[in-house]
GUBA-960173 format. One record per atom (N, C-alpha, C, CB): residue number from 1; residue in one letter; atom name; x, y, z. Coordinates in Angstrom, 1 decimal. Glycine has a CB too. Example, Ala and Ser with C-alpha at 12.3 -4.5 7.8 and 13.67 -1.06 7.14 Angstrom:
BEGIN
i; aa; at; xx; yy; zz
1; A; N; 13.2; -5.7; 7.8
1; A; CA; 12.3; -4.5; 7.8
1; A; C; 13.2; -3.3; 7.8
1; A; CB; 11.3; -4.5; 9.0
2; S; N; 12.8; -2.2; 7.1
2; S; CA; 13.7; -1.1; 7.1
2; S; C; 12.9; 0.0; 7.9
2; S; CB; 14.1; -0.6; 5.7
This chain:
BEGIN
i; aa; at; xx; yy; zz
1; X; N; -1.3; 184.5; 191.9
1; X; CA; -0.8; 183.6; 191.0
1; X; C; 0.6; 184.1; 190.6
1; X; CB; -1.7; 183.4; 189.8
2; X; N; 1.6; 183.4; 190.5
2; X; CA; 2.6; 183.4; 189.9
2; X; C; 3.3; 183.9; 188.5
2; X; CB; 2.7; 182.6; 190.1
3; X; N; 4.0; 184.9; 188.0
3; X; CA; 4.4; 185.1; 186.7
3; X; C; 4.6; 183.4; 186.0
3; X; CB; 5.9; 186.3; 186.8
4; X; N; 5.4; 182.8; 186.7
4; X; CA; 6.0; 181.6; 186.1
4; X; C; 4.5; 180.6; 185.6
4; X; CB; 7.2; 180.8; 187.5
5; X; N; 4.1; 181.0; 186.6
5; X; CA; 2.4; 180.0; 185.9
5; X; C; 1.4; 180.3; 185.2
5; X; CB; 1.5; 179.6; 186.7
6; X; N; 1.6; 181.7; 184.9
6; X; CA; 1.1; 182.6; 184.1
6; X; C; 1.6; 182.2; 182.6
6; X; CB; 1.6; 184.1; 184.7
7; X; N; 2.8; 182.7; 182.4
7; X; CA; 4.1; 182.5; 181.4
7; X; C; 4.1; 180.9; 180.9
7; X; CB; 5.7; 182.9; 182.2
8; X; N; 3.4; 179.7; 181.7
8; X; CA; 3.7; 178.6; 181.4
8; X; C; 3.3; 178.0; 180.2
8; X; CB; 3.4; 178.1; 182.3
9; X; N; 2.2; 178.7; 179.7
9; X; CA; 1.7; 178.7; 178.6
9; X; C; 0.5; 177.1; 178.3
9; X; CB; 3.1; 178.9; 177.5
10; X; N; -0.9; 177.9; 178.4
10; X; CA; -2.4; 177.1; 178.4
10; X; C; -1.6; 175.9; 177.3
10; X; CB; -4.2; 178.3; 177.5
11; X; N; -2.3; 175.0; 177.3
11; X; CA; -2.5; 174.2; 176.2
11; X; C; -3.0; 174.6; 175.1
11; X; CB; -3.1; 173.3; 176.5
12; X; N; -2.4; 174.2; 173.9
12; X; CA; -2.6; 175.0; 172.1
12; X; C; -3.3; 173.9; 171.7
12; X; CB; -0.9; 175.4; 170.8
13; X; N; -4.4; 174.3; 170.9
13; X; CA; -5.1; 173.0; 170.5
13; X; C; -6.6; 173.9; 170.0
13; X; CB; -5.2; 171.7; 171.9
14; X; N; -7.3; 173.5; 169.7
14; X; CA; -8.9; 173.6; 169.5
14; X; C; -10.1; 173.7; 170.2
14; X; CB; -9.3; 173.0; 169.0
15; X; N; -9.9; 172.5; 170.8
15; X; CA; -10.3; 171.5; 171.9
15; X; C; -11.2; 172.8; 173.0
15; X; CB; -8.7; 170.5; 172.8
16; X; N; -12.4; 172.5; 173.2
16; X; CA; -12.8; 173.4; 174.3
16; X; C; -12.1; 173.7; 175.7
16; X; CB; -13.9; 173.1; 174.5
17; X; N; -11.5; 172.7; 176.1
17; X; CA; -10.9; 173.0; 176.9
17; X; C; -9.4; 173.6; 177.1
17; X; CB; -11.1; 172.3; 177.3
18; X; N; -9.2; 173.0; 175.9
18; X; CA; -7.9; 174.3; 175.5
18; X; C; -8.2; 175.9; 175.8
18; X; CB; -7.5; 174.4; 173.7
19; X; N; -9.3; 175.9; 174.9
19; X; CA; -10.2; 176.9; 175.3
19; X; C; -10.0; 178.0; 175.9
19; X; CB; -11.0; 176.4; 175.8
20; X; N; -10.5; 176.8; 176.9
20; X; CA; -10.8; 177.5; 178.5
20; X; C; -10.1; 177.9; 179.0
20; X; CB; -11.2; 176.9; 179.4
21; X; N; -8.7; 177.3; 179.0
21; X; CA; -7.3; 177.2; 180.0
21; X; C; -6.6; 178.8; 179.3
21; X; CB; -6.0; 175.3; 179.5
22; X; N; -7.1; 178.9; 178.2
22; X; CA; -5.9; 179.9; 177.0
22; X; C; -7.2; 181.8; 177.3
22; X; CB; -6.0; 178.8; 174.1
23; X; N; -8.3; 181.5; 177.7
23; X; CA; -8.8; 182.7; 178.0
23; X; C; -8.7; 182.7; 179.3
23; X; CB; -10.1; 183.0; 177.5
24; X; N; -8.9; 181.7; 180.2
24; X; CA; -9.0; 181.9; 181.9
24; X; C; -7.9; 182.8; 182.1
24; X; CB; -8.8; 180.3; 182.8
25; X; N; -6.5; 182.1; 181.1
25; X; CA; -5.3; 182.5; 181.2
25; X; C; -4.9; 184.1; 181.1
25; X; CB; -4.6; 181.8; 180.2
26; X; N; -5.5; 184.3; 179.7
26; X; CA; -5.3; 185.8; 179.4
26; X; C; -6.6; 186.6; 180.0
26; X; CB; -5.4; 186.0; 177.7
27; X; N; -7.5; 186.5; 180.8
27; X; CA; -8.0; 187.5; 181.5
27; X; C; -7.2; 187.3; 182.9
27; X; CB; -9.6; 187.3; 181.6
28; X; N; -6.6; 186.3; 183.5
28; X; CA; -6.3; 187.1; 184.4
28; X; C; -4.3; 187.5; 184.3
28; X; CB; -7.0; 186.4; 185.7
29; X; N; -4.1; 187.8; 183.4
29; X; CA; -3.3; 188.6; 183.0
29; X; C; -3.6; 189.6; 182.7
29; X; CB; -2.7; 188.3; 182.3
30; X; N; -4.9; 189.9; 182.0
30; X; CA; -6.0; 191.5; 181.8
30; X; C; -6.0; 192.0; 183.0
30; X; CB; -7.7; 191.4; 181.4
31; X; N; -6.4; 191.3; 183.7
31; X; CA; -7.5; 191.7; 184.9
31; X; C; -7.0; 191.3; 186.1
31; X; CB; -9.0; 191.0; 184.8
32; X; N; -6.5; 190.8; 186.8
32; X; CA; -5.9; 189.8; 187.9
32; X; C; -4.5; 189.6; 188.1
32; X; CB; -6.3; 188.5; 187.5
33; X; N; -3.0; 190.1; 187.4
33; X; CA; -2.1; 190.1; 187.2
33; X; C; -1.2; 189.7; 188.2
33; X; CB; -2.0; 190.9; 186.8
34; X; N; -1.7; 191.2; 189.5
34; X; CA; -1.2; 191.2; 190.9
34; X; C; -2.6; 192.1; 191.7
34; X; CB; 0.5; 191.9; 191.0
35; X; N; -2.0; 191.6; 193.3
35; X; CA; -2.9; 192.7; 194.0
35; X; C; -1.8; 193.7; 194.4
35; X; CB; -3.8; 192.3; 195.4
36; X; N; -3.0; 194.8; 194.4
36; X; CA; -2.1; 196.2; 195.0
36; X; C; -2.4; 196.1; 196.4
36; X; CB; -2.6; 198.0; 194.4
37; X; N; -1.0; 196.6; 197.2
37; X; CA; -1.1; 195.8; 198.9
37; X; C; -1.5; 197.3; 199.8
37; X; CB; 0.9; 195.0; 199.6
38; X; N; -2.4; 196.9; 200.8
38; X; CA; -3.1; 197.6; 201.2
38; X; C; -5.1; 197.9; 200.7
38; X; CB; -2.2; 198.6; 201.0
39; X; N; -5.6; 197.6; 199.4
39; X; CA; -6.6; 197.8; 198.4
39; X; C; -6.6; 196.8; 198.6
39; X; CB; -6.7; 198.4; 197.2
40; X; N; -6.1; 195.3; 198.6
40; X; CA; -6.2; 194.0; 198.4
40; X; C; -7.5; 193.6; 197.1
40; X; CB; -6.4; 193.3; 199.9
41; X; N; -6.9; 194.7; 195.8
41; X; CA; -7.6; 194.5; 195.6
41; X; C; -7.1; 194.2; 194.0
41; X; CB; -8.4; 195.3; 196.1
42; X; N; -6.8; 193.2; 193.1
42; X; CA; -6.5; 192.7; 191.8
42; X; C; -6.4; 194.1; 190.6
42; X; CB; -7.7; 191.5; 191.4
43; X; N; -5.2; 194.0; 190.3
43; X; CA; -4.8; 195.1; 188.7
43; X; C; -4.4; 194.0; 187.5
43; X; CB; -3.1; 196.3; 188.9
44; X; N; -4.5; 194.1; 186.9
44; X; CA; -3.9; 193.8; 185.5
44; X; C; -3.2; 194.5; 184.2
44; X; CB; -4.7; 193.3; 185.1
45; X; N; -2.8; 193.6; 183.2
45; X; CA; -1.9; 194.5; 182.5
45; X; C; -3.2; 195.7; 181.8
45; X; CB; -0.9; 193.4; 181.1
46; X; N; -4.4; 195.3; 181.4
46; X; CA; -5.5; 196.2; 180.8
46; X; C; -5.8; 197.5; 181.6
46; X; CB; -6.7; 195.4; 180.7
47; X; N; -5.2; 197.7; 183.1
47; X; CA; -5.5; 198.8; 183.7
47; X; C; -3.9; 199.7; 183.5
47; X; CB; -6.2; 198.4; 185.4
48; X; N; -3.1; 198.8; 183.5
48; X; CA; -1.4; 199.2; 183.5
48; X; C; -1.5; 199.6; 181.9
48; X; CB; 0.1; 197.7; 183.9
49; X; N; -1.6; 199.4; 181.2
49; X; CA; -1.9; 199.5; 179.7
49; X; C; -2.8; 200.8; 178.8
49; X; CB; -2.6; 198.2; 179.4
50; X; N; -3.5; 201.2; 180.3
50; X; CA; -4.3; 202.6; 179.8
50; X; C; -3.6; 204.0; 180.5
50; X; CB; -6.1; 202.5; 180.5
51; X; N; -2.4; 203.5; 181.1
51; X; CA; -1.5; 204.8; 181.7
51; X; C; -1.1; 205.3; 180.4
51; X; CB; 0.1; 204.5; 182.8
52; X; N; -0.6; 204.4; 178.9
52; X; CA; -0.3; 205.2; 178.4
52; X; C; -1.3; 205.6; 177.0
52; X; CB; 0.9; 204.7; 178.4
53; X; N; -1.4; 207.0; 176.8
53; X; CA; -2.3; 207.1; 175.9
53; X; C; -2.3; 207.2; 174.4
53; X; CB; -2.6; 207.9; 176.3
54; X; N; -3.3; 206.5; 174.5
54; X; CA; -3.9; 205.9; 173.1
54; X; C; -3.1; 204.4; 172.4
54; X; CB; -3.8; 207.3; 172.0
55; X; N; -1.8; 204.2; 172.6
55; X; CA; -1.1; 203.0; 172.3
55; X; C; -1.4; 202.0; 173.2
55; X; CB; 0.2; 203.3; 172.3
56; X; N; -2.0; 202.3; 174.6
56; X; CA; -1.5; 201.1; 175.8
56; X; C; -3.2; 201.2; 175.4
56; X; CB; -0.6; 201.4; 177.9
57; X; N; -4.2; 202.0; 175.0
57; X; CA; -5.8; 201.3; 174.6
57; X; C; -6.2; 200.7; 173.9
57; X; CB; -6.7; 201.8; 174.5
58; X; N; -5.0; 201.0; 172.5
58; X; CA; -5.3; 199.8; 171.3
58; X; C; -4.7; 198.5; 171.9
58; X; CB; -4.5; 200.1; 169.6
59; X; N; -4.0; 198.4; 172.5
59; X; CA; -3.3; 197.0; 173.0
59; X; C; -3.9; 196.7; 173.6
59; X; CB; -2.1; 196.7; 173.6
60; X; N; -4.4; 196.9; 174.8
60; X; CA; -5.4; 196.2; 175.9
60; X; C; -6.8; 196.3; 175.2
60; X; CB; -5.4; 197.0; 177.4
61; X; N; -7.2; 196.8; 174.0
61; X; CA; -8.4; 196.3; 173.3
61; X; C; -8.3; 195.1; 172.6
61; X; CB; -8.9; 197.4; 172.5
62; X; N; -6.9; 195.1; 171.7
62; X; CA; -6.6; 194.0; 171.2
62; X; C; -6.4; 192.9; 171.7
62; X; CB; -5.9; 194.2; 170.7
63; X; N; -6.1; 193.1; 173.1
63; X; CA; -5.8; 191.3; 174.1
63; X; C; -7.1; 191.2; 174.5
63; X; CB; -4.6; 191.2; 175.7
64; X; N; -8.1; 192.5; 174.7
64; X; CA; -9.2; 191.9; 174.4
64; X; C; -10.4; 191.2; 173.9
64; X; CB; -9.2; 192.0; 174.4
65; X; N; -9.9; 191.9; 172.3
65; X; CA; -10.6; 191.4; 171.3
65; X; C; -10.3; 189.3; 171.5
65; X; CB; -9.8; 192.3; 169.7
66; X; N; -9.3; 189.4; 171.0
66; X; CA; -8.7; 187.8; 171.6
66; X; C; -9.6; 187.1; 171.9
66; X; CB; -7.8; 187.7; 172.8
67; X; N; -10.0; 187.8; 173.1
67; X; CA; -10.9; 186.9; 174.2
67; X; C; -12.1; 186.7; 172.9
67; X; CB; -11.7; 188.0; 176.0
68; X; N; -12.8; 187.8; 172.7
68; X; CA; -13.9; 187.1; 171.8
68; X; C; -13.4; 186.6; 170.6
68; X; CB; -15.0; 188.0; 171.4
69; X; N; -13.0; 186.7; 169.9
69; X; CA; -12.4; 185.8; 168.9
69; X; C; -12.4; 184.4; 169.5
69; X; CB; -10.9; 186.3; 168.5
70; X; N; -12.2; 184.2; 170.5
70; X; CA; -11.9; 182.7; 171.2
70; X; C; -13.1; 182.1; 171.8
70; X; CB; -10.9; 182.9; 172.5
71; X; N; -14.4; 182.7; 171.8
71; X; CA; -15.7; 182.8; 171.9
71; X; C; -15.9; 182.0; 170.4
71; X; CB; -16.2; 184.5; 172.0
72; X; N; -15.8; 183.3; 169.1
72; X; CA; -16.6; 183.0; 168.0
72; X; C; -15.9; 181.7; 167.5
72; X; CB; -16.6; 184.2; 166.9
73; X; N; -14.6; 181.3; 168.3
73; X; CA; -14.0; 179.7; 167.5
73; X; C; -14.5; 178.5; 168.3
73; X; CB; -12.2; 179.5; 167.6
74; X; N; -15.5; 178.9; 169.3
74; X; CA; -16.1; 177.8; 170.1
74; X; C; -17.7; 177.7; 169.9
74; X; CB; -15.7; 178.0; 171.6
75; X; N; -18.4; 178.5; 168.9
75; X; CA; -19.6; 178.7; 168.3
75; X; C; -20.4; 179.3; 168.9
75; X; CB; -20.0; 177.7; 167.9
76; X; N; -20.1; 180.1; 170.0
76; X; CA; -20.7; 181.5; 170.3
76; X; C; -21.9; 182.3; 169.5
76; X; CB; -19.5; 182.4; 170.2
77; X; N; -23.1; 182.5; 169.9
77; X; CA; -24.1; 183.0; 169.1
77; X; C; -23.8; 184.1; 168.6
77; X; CB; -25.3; 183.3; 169.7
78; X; N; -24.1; 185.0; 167.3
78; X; CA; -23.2; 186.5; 167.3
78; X; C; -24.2; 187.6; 168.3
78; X; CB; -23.1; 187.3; 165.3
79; X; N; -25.1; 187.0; 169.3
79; X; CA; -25.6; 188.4; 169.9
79; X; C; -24.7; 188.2; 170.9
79; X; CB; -27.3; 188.8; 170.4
80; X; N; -24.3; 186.8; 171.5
80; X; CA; -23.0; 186.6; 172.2
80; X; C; -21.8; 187.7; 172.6
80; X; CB; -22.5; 185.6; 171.3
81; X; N; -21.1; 187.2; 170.9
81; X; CA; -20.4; 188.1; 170.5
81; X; C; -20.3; 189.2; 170.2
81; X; CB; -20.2; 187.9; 169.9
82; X; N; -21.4; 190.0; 170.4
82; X; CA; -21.8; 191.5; 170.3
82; X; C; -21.4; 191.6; 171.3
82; X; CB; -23.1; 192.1; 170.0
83; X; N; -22.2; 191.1; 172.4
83; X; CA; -22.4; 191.9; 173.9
83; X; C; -21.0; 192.1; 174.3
83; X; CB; -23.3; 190.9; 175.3
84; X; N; -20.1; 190.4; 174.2
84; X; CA; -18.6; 190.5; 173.9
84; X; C; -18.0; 191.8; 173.5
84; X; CB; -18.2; 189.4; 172.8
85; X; N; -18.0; 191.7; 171.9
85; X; CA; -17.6; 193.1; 171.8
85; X; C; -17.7; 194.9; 171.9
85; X; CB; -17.6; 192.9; 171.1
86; X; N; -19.0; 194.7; 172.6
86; X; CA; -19.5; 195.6; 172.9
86; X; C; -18.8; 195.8; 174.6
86; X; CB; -21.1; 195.5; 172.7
87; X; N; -18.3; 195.3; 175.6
87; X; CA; -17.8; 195.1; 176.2
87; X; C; -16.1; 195.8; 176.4
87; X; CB; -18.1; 193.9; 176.0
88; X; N; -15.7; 195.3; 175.2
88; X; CA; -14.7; 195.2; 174.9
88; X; C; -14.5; 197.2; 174.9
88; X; CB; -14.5; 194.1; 173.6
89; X; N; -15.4; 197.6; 172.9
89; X; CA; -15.5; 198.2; 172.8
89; X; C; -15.6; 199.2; 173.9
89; X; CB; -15.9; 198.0; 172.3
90; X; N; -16.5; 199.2; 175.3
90; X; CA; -16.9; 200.5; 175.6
90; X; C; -15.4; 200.8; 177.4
90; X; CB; -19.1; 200.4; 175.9
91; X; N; -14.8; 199.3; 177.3
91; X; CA; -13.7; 199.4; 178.3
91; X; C; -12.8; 200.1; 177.0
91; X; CB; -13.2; 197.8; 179.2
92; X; N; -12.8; 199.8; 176.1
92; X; CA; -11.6; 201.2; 174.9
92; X; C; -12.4; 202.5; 174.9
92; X; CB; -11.5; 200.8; 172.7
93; X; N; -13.3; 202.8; 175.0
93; X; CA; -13.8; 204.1; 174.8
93; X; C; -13.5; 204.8; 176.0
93; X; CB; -15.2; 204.2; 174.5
94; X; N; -13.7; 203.9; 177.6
94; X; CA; -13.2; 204.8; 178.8
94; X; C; -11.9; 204.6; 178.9
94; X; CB; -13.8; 204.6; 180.2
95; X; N; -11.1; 203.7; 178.3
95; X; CA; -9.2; 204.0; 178.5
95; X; C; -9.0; 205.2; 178.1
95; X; CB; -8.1; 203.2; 177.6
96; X; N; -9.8; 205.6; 176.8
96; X; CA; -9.4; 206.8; 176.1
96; X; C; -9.5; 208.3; 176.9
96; X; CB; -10.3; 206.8; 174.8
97; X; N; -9.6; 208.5; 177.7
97; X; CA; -9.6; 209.5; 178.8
97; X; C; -8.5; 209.3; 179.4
97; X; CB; -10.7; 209.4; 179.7
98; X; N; -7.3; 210.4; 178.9
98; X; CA; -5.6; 210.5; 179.7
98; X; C; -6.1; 210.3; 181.1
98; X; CB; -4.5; 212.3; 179.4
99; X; N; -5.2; 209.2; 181.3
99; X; CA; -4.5; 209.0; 183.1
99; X; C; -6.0; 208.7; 183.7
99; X; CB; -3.6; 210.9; 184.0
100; X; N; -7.3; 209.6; 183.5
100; X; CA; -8.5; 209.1; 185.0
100; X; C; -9.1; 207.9; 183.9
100; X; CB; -10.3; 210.8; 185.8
101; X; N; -9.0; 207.5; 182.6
101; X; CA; -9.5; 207.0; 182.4
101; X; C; -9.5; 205.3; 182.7
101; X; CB; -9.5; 207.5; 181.6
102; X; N; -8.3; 205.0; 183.5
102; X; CA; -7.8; 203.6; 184.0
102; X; C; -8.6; 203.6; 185.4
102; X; CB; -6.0; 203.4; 184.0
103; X; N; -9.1; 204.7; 185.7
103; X; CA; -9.9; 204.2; 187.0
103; X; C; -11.4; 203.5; 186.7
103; X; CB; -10.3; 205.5; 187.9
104; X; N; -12.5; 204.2; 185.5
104; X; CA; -13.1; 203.6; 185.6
104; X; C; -13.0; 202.1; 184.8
104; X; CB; -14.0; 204.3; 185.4
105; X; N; -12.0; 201.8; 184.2
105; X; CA; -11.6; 200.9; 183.6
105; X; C; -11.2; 199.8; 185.1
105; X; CB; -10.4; 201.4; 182.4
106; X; N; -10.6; 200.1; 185.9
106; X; CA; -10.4; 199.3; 187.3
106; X; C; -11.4; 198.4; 187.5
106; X; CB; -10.3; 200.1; 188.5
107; X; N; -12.5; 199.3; 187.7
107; X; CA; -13.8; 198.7; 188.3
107; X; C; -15.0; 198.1; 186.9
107; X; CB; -14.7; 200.1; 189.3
108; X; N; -14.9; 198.3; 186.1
108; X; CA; -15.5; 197.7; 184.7
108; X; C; -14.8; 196.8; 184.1
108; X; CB; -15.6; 198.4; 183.7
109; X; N; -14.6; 195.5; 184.4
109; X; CA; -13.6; 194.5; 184.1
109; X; C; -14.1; 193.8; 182.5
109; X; CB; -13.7; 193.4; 185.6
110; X; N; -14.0; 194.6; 181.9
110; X; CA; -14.7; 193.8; 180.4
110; X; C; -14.4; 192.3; 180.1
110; X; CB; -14.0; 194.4; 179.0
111; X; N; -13.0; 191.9; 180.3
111; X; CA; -11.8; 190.6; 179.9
111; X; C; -12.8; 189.6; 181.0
111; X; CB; -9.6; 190.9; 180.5
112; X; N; -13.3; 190.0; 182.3
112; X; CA; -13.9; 188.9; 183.8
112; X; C; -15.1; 188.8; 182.7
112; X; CB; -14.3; 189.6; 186.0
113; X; N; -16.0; 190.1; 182.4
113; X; CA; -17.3; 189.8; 182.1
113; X; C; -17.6; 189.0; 180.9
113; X; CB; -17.8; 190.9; 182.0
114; X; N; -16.6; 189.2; 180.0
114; X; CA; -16.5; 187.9; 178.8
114; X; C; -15.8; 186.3; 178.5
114; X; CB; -15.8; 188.5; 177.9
115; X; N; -15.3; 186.5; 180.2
115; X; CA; -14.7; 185.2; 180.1
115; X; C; -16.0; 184.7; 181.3
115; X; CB; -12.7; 185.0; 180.6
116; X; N; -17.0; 185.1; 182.1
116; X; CA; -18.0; 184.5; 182.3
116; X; C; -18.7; 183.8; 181.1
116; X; CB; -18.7; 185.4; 182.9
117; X; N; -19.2; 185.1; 180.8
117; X; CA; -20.3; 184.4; 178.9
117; X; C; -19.4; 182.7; 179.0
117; X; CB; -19.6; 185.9; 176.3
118; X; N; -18.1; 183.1; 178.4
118; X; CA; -17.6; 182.1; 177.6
118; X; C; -17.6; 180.5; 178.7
118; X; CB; -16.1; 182.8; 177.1
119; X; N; -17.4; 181.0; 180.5
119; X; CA; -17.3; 180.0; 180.6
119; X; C; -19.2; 179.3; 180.5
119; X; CB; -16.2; 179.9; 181.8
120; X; N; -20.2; 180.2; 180.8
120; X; CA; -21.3; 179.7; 181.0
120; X; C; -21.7; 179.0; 179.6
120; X; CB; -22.3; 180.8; 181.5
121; X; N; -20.9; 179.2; 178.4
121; X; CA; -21.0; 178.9; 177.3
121; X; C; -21.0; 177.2; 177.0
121; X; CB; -20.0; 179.8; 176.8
122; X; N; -19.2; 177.1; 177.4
122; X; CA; -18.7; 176.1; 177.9
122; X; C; -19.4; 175.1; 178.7
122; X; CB; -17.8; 176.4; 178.5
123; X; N; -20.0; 176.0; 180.1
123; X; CA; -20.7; 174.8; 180.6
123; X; C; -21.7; 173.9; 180.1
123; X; CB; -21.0; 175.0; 181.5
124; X; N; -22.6; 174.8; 179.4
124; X; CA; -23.7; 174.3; 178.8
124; X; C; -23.6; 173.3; 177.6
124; X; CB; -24.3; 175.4; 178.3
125; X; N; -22.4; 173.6; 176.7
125; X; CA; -21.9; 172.8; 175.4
125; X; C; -21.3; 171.8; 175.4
125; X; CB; -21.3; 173.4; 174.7
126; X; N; -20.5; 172.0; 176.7
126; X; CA; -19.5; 170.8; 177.0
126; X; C; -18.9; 171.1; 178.6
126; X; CB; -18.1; 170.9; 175.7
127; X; N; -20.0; 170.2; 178.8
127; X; CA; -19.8; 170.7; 180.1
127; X; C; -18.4; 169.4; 181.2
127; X; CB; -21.7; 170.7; 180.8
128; X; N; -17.6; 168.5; 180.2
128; X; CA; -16.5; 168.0; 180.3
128; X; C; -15.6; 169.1; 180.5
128; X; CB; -16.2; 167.1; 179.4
129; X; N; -15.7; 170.2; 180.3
129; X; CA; -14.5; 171.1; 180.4
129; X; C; -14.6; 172.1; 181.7
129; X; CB; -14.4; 172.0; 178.9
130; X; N; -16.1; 171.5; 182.3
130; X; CA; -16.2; 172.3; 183.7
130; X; C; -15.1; 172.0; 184.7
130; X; CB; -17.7; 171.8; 184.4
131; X; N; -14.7; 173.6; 185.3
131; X; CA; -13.7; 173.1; 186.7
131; X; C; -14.5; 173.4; 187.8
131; X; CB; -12.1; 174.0; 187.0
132; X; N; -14.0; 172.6; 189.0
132; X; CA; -14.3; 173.3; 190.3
132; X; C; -13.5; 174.0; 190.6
132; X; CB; -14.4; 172.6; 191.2
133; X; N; -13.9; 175.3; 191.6
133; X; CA; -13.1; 175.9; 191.7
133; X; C; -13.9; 176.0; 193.3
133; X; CB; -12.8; 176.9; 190.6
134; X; N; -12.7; 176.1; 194.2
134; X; CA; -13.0; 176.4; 195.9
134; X; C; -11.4; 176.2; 196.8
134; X; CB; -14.5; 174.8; 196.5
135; X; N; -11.8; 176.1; 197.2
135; X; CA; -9.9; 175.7; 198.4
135; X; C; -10.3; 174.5; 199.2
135; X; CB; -9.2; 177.3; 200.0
136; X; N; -9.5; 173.5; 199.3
136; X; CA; -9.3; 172.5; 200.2
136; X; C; -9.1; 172.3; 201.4
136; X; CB; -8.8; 172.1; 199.9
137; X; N; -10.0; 172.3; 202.5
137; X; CA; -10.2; 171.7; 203.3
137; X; C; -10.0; 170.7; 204.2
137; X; CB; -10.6; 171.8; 203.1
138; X; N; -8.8; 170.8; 205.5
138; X; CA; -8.9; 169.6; 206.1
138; X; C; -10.1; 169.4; 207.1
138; X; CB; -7.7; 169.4; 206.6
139; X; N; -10.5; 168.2; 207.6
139; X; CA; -11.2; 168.1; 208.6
139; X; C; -10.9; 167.3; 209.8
139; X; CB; -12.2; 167.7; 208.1
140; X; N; -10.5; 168.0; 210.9
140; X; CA; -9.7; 167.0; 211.6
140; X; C; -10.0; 167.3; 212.8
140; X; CB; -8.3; 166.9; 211.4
C-alpha cells in the first residue's frame, strides 16, 4: 500500500464503519507499513518505533492504545477490552528490551490481533460494515 493512501485519511465520523476504515487504517501503519525486500515479509511504524528506547514504546503503545479505545466507542464487552489491552500491554513490556526487543515484537503483532476482535466484533453487530476482501479475477 501506498504512503499517499495511507496519509489519505479514513473517514471521521462515529458510524461503525468509519470505524473500521480509521483502525484497518492505523494497524496497518502499526503493522503493515512496508515489506522488507528479500523476508517479503511486512514492518511497521510499531516495530521501527521500538529501535528507540523507551520513547519509541510509549508511542507505539499509545497508537496502540487507540485501537482499543476505538473498540470501547463501538460497545466492545470490557473482557473484550481487557484481552485488547492486555495485548497491547504485553507488546510494551517486550519493546522494553533495548534493540532485541523489536524482534519479538515483529512476530507478536498486538495492533493485527485487536483489529481481528474488532473486526469480528463489527461483523456480528453490524454486519453492513462487512468488506470483502480477495483479488479479482479474470476468466477468459
Amino acid at each position: 500500500m501506498r504512503m499517499q493512501e495511507i496519509m489519505s485519511g479514513p473517514l471521521v465520523g462515529t458510524d461503525p464503519q468509519a470505524v473500521r476504515q480509521r483502525v484497518e487504517a492505523m494497524e496497518r501503519l502499526l503493522e503493515r507499513l512496508f515489506v522488507i525486500p528479500g523476508l517479503n515479509k511486512p514492518i511497521g511504524l510499531d516495530v521501527i518505533l521500538d529501535v528507540v528506547p523507551v520513547v519509541g514504546d510509549i508511542a507505539a503503545a499509545a497508537l496502540g492504545a487507540y485501537i482499543v479505545w476505538e473498540g470501547r466507542n463501538i460497545g466492545m464487552s470490557k473482557w473484550q477490552l481487557t484481552r485488547m489491552a492486555g495485548n497491547v500491554g504485553f507488546d510494551w513490556l517486550l519493546g522494553l528490551i533495548p534493540w532485541i526487543g523489536a524482534i519479538p515484537d515483529y512476530f507478536f503483532r498486538s495492533n493485527t490481533r485487536n483489529l481481528k476482535m474488532i473486526k469480528r466484533h463489527l461483523d456480528k453487530h453490524y454486519p453492513g460494515t462487512r468488506t470483502i476482501e480477495g483479488e479479482v479475477t479474470r476468466r477468459g
